[in-house]
C-alpha positions in Angstrom: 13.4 12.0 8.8 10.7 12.3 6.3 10.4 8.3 6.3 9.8 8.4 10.0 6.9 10.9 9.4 5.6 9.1 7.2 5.3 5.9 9.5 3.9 7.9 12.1 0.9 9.6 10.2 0.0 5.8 9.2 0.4 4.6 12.7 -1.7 7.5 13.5 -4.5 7.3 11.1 -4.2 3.4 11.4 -5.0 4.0 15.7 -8.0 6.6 14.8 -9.6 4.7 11.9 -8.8 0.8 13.0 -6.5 -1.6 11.1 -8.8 -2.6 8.3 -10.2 1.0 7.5 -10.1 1.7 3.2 -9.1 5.1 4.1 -6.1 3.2 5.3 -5.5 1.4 2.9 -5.6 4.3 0.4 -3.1 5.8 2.4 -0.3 2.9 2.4 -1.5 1.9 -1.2 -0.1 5.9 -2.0 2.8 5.1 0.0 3.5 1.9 -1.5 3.0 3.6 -5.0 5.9 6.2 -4.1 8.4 4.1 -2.8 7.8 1.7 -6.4 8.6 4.7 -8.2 11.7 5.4 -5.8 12.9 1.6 -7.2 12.3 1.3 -3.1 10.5 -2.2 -3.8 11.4 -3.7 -0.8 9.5 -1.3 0.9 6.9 -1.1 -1.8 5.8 -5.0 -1.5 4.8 -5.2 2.1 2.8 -2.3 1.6 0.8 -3.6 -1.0 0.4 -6.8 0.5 -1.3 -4.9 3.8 -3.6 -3.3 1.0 -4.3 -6.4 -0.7 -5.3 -7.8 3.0 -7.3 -5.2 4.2 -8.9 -4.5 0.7 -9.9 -8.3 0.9 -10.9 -8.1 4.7 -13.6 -5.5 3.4 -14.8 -8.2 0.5 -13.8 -4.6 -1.7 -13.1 -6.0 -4.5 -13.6 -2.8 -6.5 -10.4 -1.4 -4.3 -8.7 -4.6 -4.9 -8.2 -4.5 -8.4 -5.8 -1.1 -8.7 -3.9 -2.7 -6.2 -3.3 -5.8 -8.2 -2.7 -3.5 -11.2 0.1 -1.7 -9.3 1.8 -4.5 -8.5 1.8 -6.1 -11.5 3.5 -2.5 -12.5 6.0 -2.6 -9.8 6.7 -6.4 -11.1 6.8 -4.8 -14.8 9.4 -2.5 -13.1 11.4 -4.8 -12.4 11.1 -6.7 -15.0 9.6 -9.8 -13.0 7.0 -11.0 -15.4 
């Protein structure tokens, strides 16, 4: 139940703010974040990736960079150096 919410209030924010908006991809880099920490990182890696997209989209590379560093920490948790 709660996963559905979840994927609903990003569908919705993603429909108000457009595909490539930064507050979006705050949102699913939080998202992505949570479900590492769950050891969900099968969810957790297509999540990132949209971030890394839309974070590169935006030429942002200011926002890129915690991205990359919380993947490389979802790697380290899985111990895929």
């Amino acid at each position: 139940m709660q996963n559905h919410k979840l994927k609903l209030a990003t569908a919705v924010q993603e429909r108000k703010l457009g595909p490539n908006d930064p507050a979006l991809a705050t949102t699913l880099n939080g998202l992505a974040v949570l479900r590492q920490h769950q050891g969900r990182f099968e969810e957790a890696k297509p999540l990132f990736d949209r971030v890394v997209a839309i974070d590169r989209e935006n030429k942002d590379r200011a926002a890129l960079a915690p991205v990359l560093y919380n993947i490389a920490a979802m790697l380290d948790d899985q111990k895929r150096w």
